[in-house]
matplotlib code that plots the C-alpha trace (Angstrom):
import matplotlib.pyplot as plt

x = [-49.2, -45.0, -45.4, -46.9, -44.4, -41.4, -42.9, -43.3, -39.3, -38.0, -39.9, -38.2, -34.6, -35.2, -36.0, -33.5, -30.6, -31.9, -32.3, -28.1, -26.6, -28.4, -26.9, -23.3, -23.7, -24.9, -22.1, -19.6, -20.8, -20.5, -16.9, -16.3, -17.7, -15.9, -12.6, -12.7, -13.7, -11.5, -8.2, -8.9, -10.6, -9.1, -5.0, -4.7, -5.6, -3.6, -0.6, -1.3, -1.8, 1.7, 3.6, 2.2, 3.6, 6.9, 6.6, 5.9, 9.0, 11.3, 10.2, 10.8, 14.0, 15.3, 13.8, 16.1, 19.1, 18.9, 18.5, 21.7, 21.2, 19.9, 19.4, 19.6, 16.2, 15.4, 14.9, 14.5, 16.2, 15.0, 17.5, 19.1, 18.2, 20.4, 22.8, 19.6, 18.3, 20.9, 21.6, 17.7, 17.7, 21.2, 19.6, 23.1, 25.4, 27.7, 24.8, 23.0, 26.4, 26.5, 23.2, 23.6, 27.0, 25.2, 22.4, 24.9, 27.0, 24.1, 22.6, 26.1, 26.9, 24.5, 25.7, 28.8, 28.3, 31.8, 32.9, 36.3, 38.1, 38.8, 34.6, 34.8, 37.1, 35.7, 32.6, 34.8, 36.3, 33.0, 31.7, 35.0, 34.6, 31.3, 32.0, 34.1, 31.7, 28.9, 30.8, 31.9, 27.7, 27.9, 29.8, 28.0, 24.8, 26.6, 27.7, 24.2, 22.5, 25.1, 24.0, 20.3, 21.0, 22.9, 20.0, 17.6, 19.4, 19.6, 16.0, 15.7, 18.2, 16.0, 12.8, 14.4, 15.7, 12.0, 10.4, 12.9, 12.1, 7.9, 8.4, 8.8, 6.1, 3.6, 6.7, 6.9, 3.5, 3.0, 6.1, 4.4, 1.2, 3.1, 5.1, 2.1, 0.0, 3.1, 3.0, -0.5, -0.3, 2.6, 0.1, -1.7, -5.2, -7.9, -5.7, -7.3, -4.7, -3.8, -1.3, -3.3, -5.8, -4.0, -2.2, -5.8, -6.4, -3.0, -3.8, -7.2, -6.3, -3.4, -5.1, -7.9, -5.1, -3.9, -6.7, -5.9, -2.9, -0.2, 2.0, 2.3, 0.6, -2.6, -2.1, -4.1, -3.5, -3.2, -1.1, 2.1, 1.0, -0.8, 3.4, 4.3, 1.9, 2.6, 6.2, 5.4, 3.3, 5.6, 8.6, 6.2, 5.6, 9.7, 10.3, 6.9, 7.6, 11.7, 12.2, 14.0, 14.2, 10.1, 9.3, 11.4, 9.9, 6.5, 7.3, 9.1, 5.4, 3.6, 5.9, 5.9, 1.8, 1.5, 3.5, 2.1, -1.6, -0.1, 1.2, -1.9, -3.7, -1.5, -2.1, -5.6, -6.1, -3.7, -6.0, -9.3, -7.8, -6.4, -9.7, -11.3, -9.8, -10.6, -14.6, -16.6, -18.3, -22.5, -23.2, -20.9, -22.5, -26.4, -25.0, -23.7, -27.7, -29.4, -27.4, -27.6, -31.5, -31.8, -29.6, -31.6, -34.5, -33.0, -33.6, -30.6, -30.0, -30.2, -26.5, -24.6, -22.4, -21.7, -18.5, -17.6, -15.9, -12.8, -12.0, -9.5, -8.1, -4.6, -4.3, -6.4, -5.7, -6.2, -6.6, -7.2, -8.8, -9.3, -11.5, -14.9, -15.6, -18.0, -17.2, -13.9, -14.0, -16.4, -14.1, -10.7, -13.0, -14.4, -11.2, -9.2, -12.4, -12.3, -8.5, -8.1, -7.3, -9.3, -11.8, -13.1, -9.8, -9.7, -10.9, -11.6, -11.5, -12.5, -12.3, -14.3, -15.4, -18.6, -20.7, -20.0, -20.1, -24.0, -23.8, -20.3, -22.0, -24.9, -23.7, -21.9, -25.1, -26.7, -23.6, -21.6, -18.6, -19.3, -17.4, -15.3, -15.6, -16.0, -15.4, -16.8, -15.7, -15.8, -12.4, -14.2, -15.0, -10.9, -11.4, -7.6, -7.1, -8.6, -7.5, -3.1, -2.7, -5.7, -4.4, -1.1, -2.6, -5.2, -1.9, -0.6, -1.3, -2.4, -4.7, -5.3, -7.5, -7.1, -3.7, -4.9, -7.4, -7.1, -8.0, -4.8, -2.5, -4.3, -2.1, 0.5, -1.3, -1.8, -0.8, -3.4, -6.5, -5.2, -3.6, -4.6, -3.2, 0.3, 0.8, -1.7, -2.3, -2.8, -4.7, -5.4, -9.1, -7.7, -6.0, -7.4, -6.1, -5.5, -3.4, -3.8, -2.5, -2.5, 1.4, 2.4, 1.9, 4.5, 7.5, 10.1, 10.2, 13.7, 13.0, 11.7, 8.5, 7.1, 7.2, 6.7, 7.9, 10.7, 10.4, 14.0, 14.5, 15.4, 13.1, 10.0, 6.6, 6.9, 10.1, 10.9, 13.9, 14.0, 15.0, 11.8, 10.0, 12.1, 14.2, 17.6, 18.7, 18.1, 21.3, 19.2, 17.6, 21.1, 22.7, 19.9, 19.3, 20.9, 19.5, 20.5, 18.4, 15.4, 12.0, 9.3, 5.4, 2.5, -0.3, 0.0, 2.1, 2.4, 3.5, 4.7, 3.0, 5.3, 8.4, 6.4, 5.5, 8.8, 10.6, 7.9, 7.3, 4.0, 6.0, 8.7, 6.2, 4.4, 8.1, 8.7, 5.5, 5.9, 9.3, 8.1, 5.2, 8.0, 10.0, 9.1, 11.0, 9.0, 6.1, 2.6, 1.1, 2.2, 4.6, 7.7, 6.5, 6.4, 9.9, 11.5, 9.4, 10.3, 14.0, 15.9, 12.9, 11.5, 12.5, 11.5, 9.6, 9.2, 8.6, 5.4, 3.5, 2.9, 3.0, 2.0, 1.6, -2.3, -3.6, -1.7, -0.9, 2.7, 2.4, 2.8, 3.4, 0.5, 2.5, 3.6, 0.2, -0.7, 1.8, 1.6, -0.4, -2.3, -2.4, -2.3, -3.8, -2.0, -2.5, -5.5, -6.6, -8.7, -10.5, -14.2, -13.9, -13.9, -10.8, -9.3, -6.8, -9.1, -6.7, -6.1, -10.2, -11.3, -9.2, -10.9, -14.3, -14.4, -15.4, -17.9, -21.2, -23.1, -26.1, -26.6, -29.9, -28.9, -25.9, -28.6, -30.1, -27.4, -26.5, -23.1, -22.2, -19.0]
y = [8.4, 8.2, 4.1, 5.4, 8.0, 5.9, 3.2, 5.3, 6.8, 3.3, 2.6, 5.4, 5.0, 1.5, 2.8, 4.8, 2.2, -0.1, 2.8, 3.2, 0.0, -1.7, 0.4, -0.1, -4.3, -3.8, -1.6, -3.9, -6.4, -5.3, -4.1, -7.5, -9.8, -6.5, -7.1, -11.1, -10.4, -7.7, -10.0, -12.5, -10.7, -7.2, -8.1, -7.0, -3.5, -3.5, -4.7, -1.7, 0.6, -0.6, -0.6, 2.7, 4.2, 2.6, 4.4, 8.1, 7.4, 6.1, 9.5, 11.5, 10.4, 11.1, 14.3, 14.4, 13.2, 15.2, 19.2, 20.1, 18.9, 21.7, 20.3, 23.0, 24.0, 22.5, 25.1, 25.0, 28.1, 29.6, 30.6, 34.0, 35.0, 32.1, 34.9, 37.2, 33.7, 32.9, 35.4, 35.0, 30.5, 30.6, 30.4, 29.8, 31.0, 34.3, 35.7, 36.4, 37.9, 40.0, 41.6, 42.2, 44.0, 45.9, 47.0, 48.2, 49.8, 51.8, 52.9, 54.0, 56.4, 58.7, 59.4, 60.2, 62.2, 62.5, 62.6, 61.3, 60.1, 56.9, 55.5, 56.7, 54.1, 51.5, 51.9, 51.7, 48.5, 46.8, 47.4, 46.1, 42.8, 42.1, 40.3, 37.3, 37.5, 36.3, 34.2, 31.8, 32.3, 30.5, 27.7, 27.1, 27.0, 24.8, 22.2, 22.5, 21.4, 18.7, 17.0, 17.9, 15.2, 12.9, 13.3, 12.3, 9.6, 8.0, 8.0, 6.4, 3.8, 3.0, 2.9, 0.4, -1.7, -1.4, -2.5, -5.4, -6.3, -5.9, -8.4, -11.1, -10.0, -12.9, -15.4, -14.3, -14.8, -18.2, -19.4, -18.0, -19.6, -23.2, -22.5, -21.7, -24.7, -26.7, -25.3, -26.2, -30.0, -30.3, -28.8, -31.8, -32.7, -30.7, -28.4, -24.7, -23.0, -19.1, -19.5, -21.9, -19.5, -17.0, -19.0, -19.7, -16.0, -15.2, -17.6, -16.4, -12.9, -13.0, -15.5, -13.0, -10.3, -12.2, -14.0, -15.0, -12.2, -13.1, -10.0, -7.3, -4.7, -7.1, -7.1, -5.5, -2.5, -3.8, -6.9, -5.3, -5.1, -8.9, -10.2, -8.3, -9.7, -13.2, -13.2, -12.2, -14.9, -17.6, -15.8, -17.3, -20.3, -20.9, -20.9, -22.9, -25.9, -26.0, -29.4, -29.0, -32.3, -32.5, -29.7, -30.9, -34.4, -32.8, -30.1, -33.0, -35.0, -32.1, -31.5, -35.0, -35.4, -31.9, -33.6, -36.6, -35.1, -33.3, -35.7, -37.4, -34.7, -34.1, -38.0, -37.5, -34.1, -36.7, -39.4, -37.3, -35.0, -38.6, -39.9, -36.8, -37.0, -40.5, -40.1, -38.3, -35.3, -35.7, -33.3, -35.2, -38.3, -36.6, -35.8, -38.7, -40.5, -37.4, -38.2, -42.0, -41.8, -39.7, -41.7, -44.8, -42.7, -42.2, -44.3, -46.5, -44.5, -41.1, -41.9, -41.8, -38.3, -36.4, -36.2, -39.6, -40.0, -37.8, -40.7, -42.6, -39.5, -39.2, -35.5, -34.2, -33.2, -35.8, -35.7, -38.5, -38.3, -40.8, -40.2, -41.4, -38.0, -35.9, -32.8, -32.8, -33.9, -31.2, -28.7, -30.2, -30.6, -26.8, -25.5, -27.0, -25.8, -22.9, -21.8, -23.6, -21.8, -24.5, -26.5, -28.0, -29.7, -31.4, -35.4, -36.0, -39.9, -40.5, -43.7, -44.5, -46.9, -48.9, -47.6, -43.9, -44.3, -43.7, -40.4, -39.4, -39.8, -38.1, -35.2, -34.5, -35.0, -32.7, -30.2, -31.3, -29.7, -27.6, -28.9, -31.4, -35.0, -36.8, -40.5, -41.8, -45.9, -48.2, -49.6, -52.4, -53.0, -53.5, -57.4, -57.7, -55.6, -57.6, -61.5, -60.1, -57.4, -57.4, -60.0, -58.2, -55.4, -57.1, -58.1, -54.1, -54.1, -50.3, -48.9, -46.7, -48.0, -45.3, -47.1, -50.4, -48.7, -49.9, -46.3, -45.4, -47.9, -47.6, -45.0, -47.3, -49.3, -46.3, -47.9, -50.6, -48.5, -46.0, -48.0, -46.2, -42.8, -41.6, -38.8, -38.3, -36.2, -37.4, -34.8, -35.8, -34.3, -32.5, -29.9, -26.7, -25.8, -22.0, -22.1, -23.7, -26.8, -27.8, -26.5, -29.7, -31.7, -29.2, -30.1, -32.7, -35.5, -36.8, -40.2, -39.8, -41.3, -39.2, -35.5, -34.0, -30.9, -31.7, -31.6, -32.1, -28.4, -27.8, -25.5, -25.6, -26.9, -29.7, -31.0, -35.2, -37.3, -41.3, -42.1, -40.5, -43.3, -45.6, -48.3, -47.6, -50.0, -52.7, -54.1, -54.1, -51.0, -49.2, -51.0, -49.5, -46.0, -43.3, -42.1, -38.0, -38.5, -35.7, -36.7, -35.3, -35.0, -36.8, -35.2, -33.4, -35.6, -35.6, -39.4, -40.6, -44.1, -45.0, -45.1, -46.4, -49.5, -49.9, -49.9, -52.1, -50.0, -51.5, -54.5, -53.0, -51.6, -55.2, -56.4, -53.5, -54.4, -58.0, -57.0, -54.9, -57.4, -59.5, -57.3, -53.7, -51.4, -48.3, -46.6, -47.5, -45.7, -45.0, -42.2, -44.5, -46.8, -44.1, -43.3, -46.6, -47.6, -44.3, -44.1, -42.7, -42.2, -38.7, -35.6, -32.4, -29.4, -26.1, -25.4, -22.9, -25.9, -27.5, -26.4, -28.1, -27.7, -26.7, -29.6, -28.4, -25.0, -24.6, -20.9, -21.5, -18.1, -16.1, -14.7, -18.7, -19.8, -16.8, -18.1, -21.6, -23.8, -26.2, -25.8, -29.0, -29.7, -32.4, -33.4, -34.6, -31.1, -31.3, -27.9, -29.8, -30.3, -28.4, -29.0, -27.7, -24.4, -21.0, -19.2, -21.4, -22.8, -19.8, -20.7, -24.4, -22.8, -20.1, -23.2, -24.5, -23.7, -23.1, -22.4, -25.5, -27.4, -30.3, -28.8, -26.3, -29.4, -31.2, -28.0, -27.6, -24.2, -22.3]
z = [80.5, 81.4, 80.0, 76.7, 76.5, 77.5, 74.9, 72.1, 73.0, 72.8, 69.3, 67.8, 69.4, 68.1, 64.2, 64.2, 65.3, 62.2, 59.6, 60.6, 61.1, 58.4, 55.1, 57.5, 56.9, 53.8, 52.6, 54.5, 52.6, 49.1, 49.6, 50.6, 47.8, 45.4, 46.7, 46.3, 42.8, 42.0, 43.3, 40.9, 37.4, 37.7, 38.6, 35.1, 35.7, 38.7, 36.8, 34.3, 37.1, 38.6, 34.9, 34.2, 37.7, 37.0, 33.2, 35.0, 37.7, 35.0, 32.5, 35.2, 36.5, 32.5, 33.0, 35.8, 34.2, 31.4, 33.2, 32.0, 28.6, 25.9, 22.3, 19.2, 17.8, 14.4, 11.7, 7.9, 6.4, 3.2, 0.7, 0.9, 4.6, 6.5, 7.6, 9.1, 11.1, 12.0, 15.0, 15.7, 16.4, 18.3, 21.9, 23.3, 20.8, 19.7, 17.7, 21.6, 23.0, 19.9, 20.1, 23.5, 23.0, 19.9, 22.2, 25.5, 23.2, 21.3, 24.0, 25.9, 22.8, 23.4, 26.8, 26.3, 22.6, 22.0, 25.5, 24.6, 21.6, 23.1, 23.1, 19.5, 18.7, 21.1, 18.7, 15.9, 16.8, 18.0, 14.6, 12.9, 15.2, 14.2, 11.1, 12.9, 15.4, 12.9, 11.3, 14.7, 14.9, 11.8, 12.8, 15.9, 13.6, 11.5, 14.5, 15.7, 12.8, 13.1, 16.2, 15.3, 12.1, 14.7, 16.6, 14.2, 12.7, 15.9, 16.4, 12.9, 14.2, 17.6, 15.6, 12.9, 16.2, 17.7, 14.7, 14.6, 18.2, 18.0, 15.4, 18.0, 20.2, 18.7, 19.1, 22.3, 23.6, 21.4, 23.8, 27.1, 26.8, 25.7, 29.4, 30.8, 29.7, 31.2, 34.1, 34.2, 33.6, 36.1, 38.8, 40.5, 39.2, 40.7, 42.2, 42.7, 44.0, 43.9, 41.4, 38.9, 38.9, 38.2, 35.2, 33.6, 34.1, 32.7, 29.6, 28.9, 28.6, 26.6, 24.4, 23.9, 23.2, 20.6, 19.0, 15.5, 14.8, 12.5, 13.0, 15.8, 14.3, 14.3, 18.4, 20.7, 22.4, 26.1, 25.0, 25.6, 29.1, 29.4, 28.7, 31.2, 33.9, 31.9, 32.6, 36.4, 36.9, 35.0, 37.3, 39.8, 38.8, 37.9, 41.8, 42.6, 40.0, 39.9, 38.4, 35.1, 34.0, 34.8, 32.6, 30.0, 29.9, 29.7, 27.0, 25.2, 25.7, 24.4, 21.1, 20.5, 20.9, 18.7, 15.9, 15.7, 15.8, 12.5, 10.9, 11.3, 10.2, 6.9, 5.7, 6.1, 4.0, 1.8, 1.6, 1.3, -1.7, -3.0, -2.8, -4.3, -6.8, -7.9, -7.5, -9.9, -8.4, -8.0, -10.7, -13.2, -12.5, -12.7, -16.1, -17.5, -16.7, -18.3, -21.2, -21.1, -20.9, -23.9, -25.5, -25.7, -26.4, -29.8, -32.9, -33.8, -36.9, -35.0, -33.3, -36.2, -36.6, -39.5, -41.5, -41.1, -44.6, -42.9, -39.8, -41.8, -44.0, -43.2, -44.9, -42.0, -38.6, -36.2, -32.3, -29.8, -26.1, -24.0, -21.3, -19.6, -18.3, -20.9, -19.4, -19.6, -23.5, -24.1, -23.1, -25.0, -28.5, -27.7, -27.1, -29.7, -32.8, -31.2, -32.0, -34.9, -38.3, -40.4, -38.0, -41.4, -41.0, -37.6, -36.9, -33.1, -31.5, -28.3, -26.7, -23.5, -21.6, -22.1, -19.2, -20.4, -24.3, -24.5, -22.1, -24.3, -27.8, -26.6, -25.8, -28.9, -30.8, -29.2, -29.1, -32.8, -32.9, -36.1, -39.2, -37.6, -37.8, -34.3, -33.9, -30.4, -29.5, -26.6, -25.1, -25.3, -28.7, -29.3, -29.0, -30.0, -26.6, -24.3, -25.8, -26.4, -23.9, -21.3, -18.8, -18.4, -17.7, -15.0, -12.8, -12.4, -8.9, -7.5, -5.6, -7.9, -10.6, -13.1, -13.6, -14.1, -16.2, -19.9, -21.2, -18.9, -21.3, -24.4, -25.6, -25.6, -28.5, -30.6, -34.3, -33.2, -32.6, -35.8, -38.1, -41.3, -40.1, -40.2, -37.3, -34.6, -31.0, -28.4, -25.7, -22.4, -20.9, -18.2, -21.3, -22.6, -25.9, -26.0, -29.6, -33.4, -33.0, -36.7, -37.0, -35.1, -38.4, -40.0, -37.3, -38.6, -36.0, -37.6, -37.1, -33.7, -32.7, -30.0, -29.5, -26.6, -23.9, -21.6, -17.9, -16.5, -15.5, -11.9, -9.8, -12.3, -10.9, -13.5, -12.6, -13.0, -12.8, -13.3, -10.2, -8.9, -10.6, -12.0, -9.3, -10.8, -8.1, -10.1, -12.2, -15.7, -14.9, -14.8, -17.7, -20.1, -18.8, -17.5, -14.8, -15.6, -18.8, -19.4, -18.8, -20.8, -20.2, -21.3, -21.4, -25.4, -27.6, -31.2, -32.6, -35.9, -36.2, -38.9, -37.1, -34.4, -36.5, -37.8, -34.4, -32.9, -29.7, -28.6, -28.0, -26.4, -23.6, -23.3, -22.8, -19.9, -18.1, -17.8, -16.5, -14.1, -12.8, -12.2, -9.9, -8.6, -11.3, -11.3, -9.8, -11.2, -13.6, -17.2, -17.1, -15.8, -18.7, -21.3, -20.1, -21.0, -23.9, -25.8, -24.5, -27.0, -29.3, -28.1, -29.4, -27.2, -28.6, -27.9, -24.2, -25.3, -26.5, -23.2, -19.8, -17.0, -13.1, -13.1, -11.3, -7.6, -6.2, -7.9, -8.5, -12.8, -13.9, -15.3, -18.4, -19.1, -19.0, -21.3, -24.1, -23.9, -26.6, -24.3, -19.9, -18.3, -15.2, -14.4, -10.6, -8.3, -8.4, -11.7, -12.4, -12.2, -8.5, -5.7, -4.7, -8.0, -7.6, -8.0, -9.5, -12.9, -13.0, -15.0, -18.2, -17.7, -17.5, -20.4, -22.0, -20.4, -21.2, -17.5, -19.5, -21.2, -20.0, -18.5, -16.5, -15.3, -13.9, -12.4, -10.6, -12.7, -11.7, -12.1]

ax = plt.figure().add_subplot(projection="3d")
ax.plot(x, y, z, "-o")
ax.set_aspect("equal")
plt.show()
C-alpha cells in the first residue's frame, strides 16, 4: 500500500516538473532566435528609436536654454479699438503696471474719503500721468510687434534654407548607395561579415525608401532616418576599408564601366531608330499588296485617270511628289485639295518606283482626288535617266539607300521629267499642307530659280550651316562658297524651270557629284548638293510657308505650326511609325482616313 502511494507521489512530482520547465525552454528559446533576427532586420528601428531620443534631449535642452526668453503674443487689431487692446495683450508691459496702479488707487480712495488734501492730489496726478503712461504702452506694443515680424521673417528665411537643403536629399542618397556598393566590391569575395551585412541591409532599405523618386517630396517618410543609419554604417566602413587610393581606383572602374555601358546603350537606340526609320512598317507593306492585287485585277483600260488633258497645261497649278510610300502621298494630295481655293485648278505628279507604282495608282483610283488631275509614273520609265545620269548616281557610296535612291536625286532633273511647264512644286511626302498654296505662282522669283525658306537662324530646331555638311577644308570648296552663307530647306520648293534651263543647273549638279565621288566634299544625301548646285540662285520666302522640325522632338512651337503653310516632318521620326513624336502626329493624321477598308485590314490605326 506505502509502494503504490510512494509510486503514484513520484508520477505526479514528476508531471509537474515537465508542465514547468518545458514552457521555461521553450520561451528561452524563442527569445533567442528573436534577438538574432531582430540584430540584423530591425537595426533600423533601433536607429529611429536612438535618433528620436537624441530629437526629445536636444528639444528639451532648447526648452532649457530658452526659460528666460518670453516672445510678444501675436495679435491682429481691428481698426478703431488698438488703444483699448492695447493695455489688454501687453503681458509684460506699462499697460499691466497701469491697471494695477488704477486698481490700488481706486480702491485706497474710499478709505480715506477726503482724509487729507494731499491723497486728493495724489489722485489728481495719477490721473494726469495716465496719458504718457499709455502712450510708452504704445511703444512697447509697437517694438513688440517689431520683433514678432523679425520673428516671422526669420522663420520664412529657415524654411527657404530647408527647402533649399531637402532638395539634395535624393543627391544625397544616389551618392551613399554608389559608396556603399564600393565598399561592397572592395570586401573580399564571399565574405559574410557583420559589416557587409549590414551594408546590403543598409542598401536595401534606402533603395526601397527611394524607389523611383525624382524630388524630395516624392521620398518616403522614414528616409530621412535610413541616411542617417547610412552614413553610420559608411562612418564604419571609412575606418574598416581606409585605402584611398583603392577606393578611388574602384569608383574610377565603376564610372568608367557606367559610361561606357551608356554610350553603348545611346548608339544602339541610334542604330535601332536609324534603322526604323528606313523599313516600312508591316501595315504599310499589307497595304501596298492589297492594292497591287487589285490592281492587276483591273482591265488595262480601267487604270487610266481622269482629267488628263490638264498634265501639260502650264496655266494650272502644278505639284510634284516623289515617293514610294502611298500613304504618305495620300495624305500630301488630301491635304493640299483640301485647302485649296480652286482644286479644279491643281495637277498632281507622282513619281515612284516600279515595284510601288501598281499599289500607288491604285489607290488613287479608288480614292480620285475630286477635280484635280493626277499623273502617276515609274522612275523607271525615264530611259534618259538611267543611260546619262544612272551610273553616277550607282557610285554614291552610303549606307543609306534612300540617298543613292534615284527618286532621292530626281529632283535635281526637274526640267527633264517637266519640260513643257514653266514653275512647279515640289512637296516632299513627309508634308501636310495646312494653307492655299496656289499664291506661290503669284511671287516674283527675280530671276532666281529656286524658292525656298531659310534655315540659318541660330537656336531654331531647323538650324544648318555648310560646314555641317559641306568639307570646307578642301581648297576648291573655299574658293567658291562662303561658308557663313544661309542654307535653306528642301522639303517645299517652288522652281522656275525657265531660268533653270537657261542657267543649265542639272549640269551643274552632275558636275558637283562627280566632284564629290572623286574626293569626300560633303555628307551624302542631297541637301549638301542642293546647296552648291543652287548657290547663288535661291531666293528665301516667307518663314510662314515652311516650317520644319516635326520629324524629332525639337519642341516647334504650337502657335508656329498653327500659322505655317506646310509642317515638315523632316527627320527619322516620320508620323506613320511608332517612333514618330505624339505631340505633332495628330496634324499628320486628320488626314488619314482610319476607316477606309483596306487600312481596316492591315490594322492601320491611329
Amino acid at each position: 500500500m506505502k509502494q503504490n502511494r510512494r509510486c503514484t507521489r513520484i508520477s505526479i512530482l514528476s508531471l509537474l516538473s515537465v508542465s514547468v520547465l518545458l514552457p521555461i525552454f521553450l520561451l528561452s528559446s524563442t527569445l533567442r532566435n528573436f534577438k538574432s533576427e531582430a540584430s540584423e532586420e530591425y537595426i533600423e528601428d533601433l536607429s529611429t528609436i536612438k535618433y528620436r531620443t537624441d530629437a526629445l534631449t536636444l528639444s528639451s535642452i532648447e526648452e532649457k536654454d530658452g526659460e528666460s526668453v518670453e516672445e510678444p503674443p501675436l495679435v491682429v487689431y481691428k481698426d478703431g479699438v488698438l488703444g483699448s487692446e492695447v493695455a489688454d495683450i501687453s503681458s509684460n508691459g506699462s499697460s499691466r503696471s497701469d491697471r494695477s496702479e488704477n486698481a490700488r488707487i481706486s480702491t485706497d480712495i474710499p478709505k480715506r474719503n477726503g482724509a487729507n488734501q494731499d491723497a486728493k492730489q495724489d489722485y489728481q496726478q495719477v490721473h494726469l500721468e495716465k496719458p504718457s503712461l499709455q502712450k510708452q504702452s504704445e511703444q512697447a506694443t509697437v517694438r513688440g510687434n517689431r520683433n514678432i515680424q523679425a520673428k516671422v521673417q526669420g522663420n520664412r528665411n529657415i524654411q527657404a534654407l530647408t527647402r533649399r537643403v531637402s532638395d539634395e536629399k535624393v543627391k544625397e542618397i544616389k551618392d551613399q548607395l554608389i559608396r556603399a556598393n564600393a565598399y561592397l566590391e572592395l570586401a573580399p569575395p564571399g565574405s559574410k561579415s557583420q559589416l557587409v551585412r549590414e551594408l546590403r541591409l543598409r542598401i536595401r532599405m534606402l533603395e526601397r525608401a527611394v524607389g523611383e523618386s525624382s524630388k524630395d517630396s516624392d521620398l518616403s517618410p522614414g528616409a530621412l532616418h535610413r541616411i542617417r543609419a547610412m552614413e553610420a554604417t559608411l562612418t564604419k566602413a571609412s575606418r574598416v576599408y581606409a585605402d584611398c587610393p583603392a577606393m578611388v581606383s574602384k569608383l574610377r572602374a565603376m564610372t568608367y564601366n557606367l559610361e561606357e555601358q551608356a554610350r553603348a546603350q545611346k548608339s544602339q537606340v541610334q542604330f535601332l531608330l536609324q534603322l526604323a526609320g528606313r523599313t516600312t512598317p508591316k501595315g504599310l507593306h499589307c497595304l501596298s499588296m492589297r492594292l497591287t492585287a487589285e490592281y492587276f485585277a483591273l482591265q488595262p483600260e480601267e487604270w487610266q485617270f481622269p482629267n488628263q488633258q490638264k498634265l501639260h497645261d502650264p496655266d494650272l497649278y502644278h505639284f510634284a511628289v516623289f515617293s514610294d510610300n502611298v500613304l504618305a502621298c495620300a495624305v500630301v494630295v488630301n491635304s493640299t485639295i483640301s485647302t485649296s481655293k480652286e482644286p479644279e485648278k491643281l495637277v498632281f505628279h507622282v513619281v515612284t518606283d516600279s515595284l510601288n507604282l501598281p499599289a500607288m495608282s491604285m489607290w488613287f483610283l479608288l480614292n480620285p482626288p475630286g477635280k484635280s488631275a493626277m499623273q502617276i509614273q515609274s522612275v523607271n520609265s525615264f530611259e534618259w535617266l538611267s543611260t546619262k545620269y544612272n551610273a553616277t548616281l550607282q557610285k554614291e557610296n552610303s549606307p543609306d539607300l534612300r540617298y543613292t535612291s534615284a527618286l532621292n536625286h530626281l529632283r535635281f532633273y526637274l526640267p527633264d521629267v517637266f519640260p513643257m511647264l514653266n514653275k512647279i512644286v515640289l512637296l516632299d511626302h513627309d508634308v501636310v499642307v495646312q494653307r492655299d498654296l496656289t499664291g506661290l505662282w503669284n511671287i516674283s522669283m527675280e530671276g532666281k530659280v529656286n524658292g525656298a525658306v531659310e534655315t540659318c537662324q541660330e537656336g531654331e530646331a531647323s538650324f544648318r550651316r555648310m560646314d555641317m555638311f559641306v568639307n570646307f577644308s578642301d581648297p576648291s570648296i573655299e574658293k567658291r562658297f562662303d561658308r557663313e552663307a544661309c542654307t535653306w530647306a528642301f522639303g517645299m520648293n517652288v522652281f522656275d524651270l525657265r531660268e533653270w534651263w537657261r542657267h543649265n543647273l542639272t549640269g551643274v549638279y552632275h558636275n558637283y557629284l562627280q566632284l564629290g565621288d572623286e574626293r569626300p566634299l560633303w555628307k551624302a544625301g542631297s541637301l549638301p548638293l542642293g546647296w552648291v548646285t543652287f548657290y547663288n540662285h535661291t531666293m528665301a520666302l516667307d518663314r510662314t510657308w515652311h516650317i520644319l522640325g516635326l520629324g524629332h522632338d525639337s519642341g516647334v512651337r504650337r502657335v508656329d505650326i498653327e500659322q505655317a503653310a506646310v509642317i515638315h516632318f523632316n527627320g527619322i521620326m516620320k508620323p506613320w511609325l511608332d517612333t514618330g513624336p505624339d505631340k505633332y502626329k495628330e496634324y499628320w493624321r486628320r488626314h488619314v482616313n482610319y476607316g477606309h477598308p483596306y487600312l481596316q485590314q492591315c490594322n492601320i490605326q491611329r
